[in-house]
MIVOMAR-855818 format. One record per residue: residue number from 1; residue in one letter; x, y, z of N, C-alpha, C in turn. Coordinates in steps of 0.001 Angstrom, whole numbers. Layout:
// MIVOMAR-855818
{NUM "a" {X Y Z} {X Y Z} {X Y Z}};
...
//
This chain:
// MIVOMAR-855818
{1 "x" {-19752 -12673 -1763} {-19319 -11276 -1629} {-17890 -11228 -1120}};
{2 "x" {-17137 -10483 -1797} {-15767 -10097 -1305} {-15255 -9033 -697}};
{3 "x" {-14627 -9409 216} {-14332 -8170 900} {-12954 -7225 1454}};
{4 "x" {-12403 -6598 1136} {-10857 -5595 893} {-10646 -4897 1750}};
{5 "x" {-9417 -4629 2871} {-9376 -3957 3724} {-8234 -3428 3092}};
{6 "x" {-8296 -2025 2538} {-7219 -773 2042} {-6572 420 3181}};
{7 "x" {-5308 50 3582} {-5417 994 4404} {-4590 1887 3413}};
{8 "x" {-4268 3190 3852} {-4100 4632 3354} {-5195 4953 2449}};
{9 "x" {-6221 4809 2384} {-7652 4884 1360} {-7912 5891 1251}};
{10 "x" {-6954 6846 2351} {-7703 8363 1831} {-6153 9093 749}};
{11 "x" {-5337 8181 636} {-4112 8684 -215} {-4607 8206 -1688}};
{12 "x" {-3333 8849 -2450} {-3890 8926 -3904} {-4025 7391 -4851}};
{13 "x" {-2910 6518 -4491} {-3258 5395 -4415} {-4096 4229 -4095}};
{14 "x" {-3825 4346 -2271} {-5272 3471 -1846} {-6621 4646 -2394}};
{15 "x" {-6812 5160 -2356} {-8307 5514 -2818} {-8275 4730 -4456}};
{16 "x" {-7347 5319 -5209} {-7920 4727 -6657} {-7848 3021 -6698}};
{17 "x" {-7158 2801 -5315} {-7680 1188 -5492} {-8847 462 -5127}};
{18 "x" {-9452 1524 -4123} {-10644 1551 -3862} {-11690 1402 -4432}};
{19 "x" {-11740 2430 -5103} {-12772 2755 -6297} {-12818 1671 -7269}};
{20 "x" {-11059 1164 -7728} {-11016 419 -8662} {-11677 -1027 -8422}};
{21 "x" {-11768 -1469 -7305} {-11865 -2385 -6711} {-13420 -2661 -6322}};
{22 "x" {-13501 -1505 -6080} {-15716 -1189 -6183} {-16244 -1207 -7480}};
{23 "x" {-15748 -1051 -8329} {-15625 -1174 -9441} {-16022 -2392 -10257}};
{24 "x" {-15366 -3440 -9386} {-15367 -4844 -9779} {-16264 -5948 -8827}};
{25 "x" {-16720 -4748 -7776} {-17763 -5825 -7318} {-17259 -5926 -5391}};
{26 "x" {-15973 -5503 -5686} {-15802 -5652 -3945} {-16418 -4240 -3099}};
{27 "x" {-17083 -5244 -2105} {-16769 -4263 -496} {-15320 -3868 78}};
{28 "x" {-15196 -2316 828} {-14014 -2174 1344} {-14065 -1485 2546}};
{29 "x" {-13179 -2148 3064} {-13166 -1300 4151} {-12019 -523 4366}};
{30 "x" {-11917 803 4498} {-11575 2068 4308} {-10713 2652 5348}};
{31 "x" {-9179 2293 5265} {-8566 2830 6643} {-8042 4015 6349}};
{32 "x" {-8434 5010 7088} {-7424 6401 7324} {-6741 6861 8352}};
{33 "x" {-6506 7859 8466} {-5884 8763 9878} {-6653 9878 9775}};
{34 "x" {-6473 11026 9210} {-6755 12351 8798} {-7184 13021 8440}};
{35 "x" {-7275 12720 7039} {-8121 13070 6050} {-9504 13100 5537}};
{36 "x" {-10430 13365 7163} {-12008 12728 7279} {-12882 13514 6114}};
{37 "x" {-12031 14550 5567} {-13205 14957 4325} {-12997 14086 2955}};
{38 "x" {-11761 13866 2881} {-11549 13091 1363} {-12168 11700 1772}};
{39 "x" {-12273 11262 2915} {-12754 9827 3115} {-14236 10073 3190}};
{40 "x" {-15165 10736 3242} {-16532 10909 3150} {-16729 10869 1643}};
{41 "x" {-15727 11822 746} {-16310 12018 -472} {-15749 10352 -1049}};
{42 "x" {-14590 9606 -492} {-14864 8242 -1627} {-15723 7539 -901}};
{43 "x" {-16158 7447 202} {-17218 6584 1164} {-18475 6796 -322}};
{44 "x" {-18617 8166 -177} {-20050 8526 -1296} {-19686 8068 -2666}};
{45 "x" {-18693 7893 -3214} {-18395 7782 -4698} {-18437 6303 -4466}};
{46 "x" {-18207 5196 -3544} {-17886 3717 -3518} {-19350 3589 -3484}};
{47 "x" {-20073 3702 -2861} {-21635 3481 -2440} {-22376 3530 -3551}};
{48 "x" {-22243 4780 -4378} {-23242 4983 -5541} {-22811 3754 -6610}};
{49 "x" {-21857 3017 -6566} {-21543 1831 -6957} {-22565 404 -6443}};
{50 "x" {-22610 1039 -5626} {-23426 -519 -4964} {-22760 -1114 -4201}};
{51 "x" {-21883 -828 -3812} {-21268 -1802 -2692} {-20713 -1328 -1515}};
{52 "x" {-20739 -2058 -432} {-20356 -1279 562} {-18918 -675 1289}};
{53 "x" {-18869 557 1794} {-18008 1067 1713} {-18002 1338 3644}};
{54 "x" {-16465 825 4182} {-16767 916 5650} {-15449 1943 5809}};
{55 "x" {-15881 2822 6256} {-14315 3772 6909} {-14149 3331 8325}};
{56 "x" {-12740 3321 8287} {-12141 2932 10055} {-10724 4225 9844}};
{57 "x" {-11237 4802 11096} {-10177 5545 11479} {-8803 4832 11997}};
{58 "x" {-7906 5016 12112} {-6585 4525 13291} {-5264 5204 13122}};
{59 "x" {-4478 5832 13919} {-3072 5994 13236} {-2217 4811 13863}};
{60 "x" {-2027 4323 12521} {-906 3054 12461} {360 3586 12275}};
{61 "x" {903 4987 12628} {2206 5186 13256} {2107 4698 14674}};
{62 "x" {1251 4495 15331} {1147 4202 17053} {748 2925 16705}};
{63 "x" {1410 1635 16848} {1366 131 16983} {132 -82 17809}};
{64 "x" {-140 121 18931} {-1525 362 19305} {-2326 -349 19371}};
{65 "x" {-2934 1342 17455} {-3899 1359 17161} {-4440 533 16249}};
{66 "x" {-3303 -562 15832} {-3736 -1818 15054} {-5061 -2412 15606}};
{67 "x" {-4972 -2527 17110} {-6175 -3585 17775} {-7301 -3040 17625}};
{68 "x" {-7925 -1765 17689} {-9325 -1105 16964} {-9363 -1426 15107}};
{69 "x" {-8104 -1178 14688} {-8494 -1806 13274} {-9094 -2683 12897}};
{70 "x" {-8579 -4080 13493} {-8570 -5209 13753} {-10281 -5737 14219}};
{71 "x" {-9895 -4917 15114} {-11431 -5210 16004} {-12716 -4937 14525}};
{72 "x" {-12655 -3852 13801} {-13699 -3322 12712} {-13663 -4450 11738}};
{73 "x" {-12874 -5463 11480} {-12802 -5938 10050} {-13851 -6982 10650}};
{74 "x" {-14672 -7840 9647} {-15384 -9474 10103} {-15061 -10478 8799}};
{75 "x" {-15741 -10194 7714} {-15389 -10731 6429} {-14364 -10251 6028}};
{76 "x" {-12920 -11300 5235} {-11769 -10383 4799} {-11279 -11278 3447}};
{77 "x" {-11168 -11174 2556} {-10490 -11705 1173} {-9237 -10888 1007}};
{78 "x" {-8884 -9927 1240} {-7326 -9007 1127} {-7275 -8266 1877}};
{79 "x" {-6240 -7497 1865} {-5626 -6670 2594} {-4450 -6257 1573}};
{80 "x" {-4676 -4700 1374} {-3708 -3640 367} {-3446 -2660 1221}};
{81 "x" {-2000 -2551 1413} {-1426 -2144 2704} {-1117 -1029 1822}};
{82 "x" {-1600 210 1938} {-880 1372 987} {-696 2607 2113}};
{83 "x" {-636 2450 3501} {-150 3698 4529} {1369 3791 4578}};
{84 "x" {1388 5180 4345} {2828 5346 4214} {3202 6892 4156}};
{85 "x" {4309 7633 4409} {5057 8431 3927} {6533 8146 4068}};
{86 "x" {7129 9674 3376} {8819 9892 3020} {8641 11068 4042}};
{87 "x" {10550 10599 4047} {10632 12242 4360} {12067 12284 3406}};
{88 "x" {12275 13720 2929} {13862 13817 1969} {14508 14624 3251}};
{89 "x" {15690 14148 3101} {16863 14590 3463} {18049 13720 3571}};
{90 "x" {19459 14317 4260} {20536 13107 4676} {20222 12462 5800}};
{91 "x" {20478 11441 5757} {20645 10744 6847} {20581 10944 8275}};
{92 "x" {21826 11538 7806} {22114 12212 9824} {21312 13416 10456}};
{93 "x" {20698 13959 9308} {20048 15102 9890} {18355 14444 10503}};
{94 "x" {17907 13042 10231} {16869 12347 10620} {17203 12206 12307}};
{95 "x" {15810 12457 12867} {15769 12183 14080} {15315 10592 14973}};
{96 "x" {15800 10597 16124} {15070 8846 16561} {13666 8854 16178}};
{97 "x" {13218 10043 16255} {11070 10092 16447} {11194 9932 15095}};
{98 "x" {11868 10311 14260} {11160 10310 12502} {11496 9306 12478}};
{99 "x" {12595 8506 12716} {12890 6733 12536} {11546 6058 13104}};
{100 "x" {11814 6499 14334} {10528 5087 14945} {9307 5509 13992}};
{101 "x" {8717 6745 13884} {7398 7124 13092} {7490 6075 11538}};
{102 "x" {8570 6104 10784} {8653 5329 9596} {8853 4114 9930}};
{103 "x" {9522 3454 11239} {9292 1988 11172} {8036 1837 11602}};
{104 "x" {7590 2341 12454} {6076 1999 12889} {5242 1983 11719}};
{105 "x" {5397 2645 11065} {4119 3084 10045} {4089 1922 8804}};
{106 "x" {5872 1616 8867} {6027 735 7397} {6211 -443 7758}};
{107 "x" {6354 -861 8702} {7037 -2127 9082} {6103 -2459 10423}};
{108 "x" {6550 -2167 11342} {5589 -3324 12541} {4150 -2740 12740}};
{109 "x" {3527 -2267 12579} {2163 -2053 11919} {1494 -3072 11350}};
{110 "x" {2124 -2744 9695} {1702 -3907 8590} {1774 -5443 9042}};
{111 "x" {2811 -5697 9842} {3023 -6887 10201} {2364 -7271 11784}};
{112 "x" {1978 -6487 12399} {649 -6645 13453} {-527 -6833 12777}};
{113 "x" {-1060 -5933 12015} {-2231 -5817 11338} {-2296 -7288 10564}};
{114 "x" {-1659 -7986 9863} {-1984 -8821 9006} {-1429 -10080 9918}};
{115 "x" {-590 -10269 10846} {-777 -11276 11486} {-1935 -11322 12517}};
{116 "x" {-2420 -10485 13095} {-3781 -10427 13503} {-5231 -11004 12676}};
{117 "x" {-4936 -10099 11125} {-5631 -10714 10491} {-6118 -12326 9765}};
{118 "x" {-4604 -12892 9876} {-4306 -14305 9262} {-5327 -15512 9049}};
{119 "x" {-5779 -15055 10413} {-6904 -16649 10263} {-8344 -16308 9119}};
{120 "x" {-8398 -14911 8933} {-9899 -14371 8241} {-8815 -14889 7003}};
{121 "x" {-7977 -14177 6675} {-7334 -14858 5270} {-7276 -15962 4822}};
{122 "x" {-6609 -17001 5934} {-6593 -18148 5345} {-8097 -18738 5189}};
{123 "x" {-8883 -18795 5789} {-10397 -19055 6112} {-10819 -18807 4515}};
{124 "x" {-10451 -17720 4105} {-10854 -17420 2498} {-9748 -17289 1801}};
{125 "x" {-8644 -18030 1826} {-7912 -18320 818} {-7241 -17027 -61}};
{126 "x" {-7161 -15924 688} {-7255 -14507 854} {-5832 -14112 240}};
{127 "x" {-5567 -12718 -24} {-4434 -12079 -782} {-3992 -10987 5}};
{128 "x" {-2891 -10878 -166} {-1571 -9664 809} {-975 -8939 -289}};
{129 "x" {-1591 -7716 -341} {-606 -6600 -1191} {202 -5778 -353}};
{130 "x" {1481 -5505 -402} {2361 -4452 -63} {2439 -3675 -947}};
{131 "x" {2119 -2017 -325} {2445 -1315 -1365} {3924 -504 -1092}};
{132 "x" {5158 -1092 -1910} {6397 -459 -1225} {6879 758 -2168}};
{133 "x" {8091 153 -2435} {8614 1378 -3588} {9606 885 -4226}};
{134 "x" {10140 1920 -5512} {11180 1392 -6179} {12578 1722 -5360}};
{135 "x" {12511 2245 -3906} {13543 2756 -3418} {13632 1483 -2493}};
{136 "x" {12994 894 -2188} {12778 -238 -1205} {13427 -1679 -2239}};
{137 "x" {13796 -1129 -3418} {14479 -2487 -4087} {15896 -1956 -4667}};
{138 "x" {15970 -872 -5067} {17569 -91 -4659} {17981 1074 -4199}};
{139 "x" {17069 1443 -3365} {17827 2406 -2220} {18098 3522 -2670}};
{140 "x" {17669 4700 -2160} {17734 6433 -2594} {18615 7038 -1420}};
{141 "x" {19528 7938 -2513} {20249 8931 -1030} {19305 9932 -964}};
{142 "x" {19174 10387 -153} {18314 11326 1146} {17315 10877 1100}};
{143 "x" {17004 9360 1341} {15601 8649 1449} {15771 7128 1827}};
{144 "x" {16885 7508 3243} {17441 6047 3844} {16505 5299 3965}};
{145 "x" {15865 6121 5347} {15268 5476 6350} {14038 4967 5401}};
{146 "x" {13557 5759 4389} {12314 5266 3716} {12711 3851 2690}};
{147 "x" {13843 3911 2163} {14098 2676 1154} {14523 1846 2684}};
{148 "x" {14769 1875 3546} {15033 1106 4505} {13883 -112 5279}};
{149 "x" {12803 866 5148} {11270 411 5951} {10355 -782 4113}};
{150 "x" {10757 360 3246} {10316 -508 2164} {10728 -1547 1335}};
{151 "x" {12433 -1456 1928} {13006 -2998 1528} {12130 -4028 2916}};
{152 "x" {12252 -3799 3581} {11929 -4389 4837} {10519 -5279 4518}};
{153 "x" {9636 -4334 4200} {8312 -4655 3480} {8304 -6396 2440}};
{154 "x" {9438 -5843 1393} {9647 -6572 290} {10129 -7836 923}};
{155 "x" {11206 -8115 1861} {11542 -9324 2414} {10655 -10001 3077}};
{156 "x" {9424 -9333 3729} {8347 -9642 4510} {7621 -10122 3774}};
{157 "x" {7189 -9917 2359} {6340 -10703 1637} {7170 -11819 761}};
{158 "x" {8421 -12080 648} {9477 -12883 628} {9252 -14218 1073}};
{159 "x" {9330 -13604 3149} {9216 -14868 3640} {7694 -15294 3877}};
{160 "x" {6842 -14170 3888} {5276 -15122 4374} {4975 -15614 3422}};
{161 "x" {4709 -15270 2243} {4407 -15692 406} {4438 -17472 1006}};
{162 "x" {5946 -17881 1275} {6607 -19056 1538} {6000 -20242 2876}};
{163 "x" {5597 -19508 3579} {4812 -19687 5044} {3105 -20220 4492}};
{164 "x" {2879 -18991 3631} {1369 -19175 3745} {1030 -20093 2539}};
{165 "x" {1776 -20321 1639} {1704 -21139 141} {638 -21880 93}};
{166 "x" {1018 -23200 1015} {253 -24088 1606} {-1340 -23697 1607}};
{167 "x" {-1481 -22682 2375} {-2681 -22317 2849} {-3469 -22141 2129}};
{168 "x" {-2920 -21237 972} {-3455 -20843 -104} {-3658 -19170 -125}};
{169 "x" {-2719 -18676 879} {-2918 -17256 924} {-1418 -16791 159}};
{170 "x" {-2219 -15977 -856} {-1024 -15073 -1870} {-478 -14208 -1105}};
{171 "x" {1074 -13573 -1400} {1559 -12493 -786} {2052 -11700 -1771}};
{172 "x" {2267 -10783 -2405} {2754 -9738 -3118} {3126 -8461 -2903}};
{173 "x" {4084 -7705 -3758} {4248 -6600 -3214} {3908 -5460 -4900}};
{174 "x" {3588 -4433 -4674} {4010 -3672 -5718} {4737 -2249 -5580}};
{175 "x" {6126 -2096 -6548} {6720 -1435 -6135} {6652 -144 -7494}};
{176 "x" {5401 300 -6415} {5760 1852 -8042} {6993 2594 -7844}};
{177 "x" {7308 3446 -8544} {8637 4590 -9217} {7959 5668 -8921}};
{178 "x" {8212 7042 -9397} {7391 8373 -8936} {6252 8212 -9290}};
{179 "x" {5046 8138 -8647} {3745 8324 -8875} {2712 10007 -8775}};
{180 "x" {2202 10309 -9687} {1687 11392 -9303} {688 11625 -8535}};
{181 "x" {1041 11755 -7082} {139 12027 -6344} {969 13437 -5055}};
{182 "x" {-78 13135 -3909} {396 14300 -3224} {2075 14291 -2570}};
{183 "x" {2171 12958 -2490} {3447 12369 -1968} {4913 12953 -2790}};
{184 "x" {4387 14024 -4230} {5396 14411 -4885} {5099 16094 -4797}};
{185 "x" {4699 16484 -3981} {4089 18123 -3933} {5705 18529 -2932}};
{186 "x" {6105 17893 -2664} {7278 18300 -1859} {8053 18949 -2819}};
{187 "x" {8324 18487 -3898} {9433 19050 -4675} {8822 20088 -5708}};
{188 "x" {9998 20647 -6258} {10064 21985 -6871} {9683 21192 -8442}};
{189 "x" {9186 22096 -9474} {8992 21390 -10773} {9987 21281 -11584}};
{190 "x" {11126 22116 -11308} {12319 22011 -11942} {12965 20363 -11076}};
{191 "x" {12554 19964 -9882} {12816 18869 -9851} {11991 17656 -10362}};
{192 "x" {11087 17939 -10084} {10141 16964 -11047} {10345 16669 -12544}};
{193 "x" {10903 17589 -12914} {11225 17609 -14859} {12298 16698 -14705}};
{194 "x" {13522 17450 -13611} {14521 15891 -13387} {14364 14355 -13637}};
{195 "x" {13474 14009 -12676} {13379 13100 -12369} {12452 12118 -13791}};
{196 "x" {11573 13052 -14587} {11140 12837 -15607} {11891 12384 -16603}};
{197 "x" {12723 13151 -16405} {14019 12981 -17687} {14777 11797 -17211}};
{198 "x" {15175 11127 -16152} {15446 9663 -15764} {15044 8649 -16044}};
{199 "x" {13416 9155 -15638} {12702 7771 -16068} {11920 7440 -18130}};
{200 "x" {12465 6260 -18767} {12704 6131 -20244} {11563 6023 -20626}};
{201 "x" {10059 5830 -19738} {8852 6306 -20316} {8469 8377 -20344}};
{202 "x" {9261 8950 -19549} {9449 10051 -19348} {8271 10844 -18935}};
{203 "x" {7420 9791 -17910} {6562 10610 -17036} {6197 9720 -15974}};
{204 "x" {5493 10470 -14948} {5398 9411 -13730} {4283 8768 -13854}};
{205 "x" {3885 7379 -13037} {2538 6827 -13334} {1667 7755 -12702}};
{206 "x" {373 7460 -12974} {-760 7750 -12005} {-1594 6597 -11441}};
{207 "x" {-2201 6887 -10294} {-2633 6543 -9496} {-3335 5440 -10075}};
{208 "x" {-4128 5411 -10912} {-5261 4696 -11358} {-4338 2941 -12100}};
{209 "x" {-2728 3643 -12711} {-2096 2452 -13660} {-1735 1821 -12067}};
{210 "x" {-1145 2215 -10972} {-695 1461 -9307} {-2035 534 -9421}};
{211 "x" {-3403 1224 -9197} {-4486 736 -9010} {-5225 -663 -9706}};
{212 "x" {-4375 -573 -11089} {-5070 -1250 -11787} {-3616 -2696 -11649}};
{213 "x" {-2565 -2686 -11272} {-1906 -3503 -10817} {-1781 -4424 -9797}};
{214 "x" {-2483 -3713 -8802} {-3441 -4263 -7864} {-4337 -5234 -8327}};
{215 "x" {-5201 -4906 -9037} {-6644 -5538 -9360} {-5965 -6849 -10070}};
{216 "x" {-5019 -7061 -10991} {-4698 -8244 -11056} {-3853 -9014 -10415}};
{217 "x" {-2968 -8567 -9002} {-2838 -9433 -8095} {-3778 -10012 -7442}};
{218 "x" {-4929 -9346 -7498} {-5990 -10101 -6920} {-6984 -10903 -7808}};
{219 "x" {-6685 -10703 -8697} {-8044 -11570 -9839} {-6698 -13086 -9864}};
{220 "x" {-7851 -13644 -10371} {-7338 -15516 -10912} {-6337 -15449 -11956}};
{221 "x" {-6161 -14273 -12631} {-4780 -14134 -13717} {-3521 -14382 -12879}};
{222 "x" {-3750 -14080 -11638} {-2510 -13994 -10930} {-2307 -15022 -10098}};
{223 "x" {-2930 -16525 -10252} {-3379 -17531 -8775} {-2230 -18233 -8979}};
{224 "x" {-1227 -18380 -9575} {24 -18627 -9870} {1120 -18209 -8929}};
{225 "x" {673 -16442 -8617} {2220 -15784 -8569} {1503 -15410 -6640}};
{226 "x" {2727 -14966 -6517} {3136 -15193 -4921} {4632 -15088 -4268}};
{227 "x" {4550 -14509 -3649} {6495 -13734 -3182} {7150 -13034 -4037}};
{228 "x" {6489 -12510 -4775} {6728 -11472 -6078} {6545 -9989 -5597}};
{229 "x" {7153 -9341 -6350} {7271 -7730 -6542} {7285 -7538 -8090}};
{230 "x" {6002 -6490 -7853} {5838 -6292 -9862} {6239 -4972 -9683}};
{231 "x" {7111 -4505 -10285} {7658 -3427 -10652} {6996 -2623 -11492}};
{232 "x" {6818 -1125 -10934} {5598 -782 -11977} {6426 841 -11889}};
{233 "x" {7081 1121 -13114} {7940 2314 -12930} {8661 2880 -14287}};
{234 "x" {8038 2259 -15200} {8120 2816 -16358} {9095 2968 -16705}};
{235 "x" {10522 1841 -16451} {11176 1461 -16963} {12662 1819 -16297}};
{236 "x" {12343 2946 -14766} {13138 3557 -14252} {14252 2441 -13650}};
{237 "x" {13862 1358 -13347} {14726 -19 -12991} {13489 -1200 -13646}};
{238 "x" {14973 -1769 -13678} {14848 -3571 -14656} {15335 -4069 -14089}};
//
């Protein structure tokens, strides 16, 4: 039996990796903050699958609350790090609290949480997904601090990929482009058509194509690759 610890599981991503991932036979365990009604209804949709489905609360903006995470996991084969937000604006108009909130959340978090986790990984020869962005590999104006925390991400699976080789623990990252989920309700649709018209497939992914990119960093198609970033963005960067 295998077993997946997804955190953001109640976002539009980690959930469809969830599912996707119950799908194929894994147990998961289910990290949120907030969102305790959308996490009941995939708790019920993972289950009627057959497999088991564990929710753990924590906010991993507070470094913390890694050690109750931590404490919930026992069996572990991965870890798909998908907690996250943006915020738009310039630069200077960002405050110290919205900085520390995005490094905490994107950066020393992920990297508490999974060095905590390390020994269950290596023990099972286990896999590391980052879920970053395409801004985290060239950088958005009014979206410093966020391409800032998600390059950060990308170098982090850089150097452990390299660390853990040996061991036999994979590291990866995947970096979607606009995805349609709630994370794009911020903007106006006349900006959304924008941004459509940029990208040369000329629509954003959904949740389920992130999801299903996932599933083969973790299957044996992928027992090869390691310190990689698969670019999944429909052509918006090459």
């Amino acid at each position: 039996m295998k077993y997946a610890l997804i955190t953001g599981a109640s976002g539009g991503i980690g959930s469809s990796a969830a599912l996707s991932l119950a799908e194929e036979g894994w147990n998961v365990y289910l990290h949120y903050h907030s969102n305790e009604e959308k996490m009941k209804e995939l708790v019920h949709s993972i289950e009627k699958l057959g497999v088991e489905a564990i929710p753990i609360r924590a906010n991993l903006a507070i470094p913390k609350e890694v050690g109750s995470l931590v404490d919930s996991i026992f069996q572990l084969d991965a870890v798909i790090y998908c907690s996250g937000n943006s915020k738009w604006g310039l630069f200077q108009d960002h405050s110290e609290e919205e900085m520390d909130h995005m490094i905490n959340l994107h950066v020393k978090s992920p990297l508490l949480l999974i060095q905590r986790l390390l020994p269950k990984l290596i023990f099972r020869k286990g896999s590391i997904i980052m879920v970053s962005s395409i801004w985290g590999q060239i950088g958005g104006a009014c979206e410093v601090v966020y391409s800032t925390v998600k390059g950060a991400q990308l170098a982090f699976v850089k150097s452990l990929s390299k660390e853990l080789a040996l061991s036999g623990v994979r590291v990866n990252a995947i970096a979607p482009g606009a995805v349609d989920t709630s994370m794009m309700s911020s903007f106006t649709e006349e900006d959304k058509q924008a941004i459509r018209e940029e990208i040369p497939m000329g629509r954003f992914a959904q949740a389920a194509e992130i999801a299903d990119s996932i599933q083969f960093l973790l299957s044996s198609r992928s027992a090869y690759i390691t310190g990689q970033t698969l670019s999944v963005n429909g052509g918006w960067h090459t």
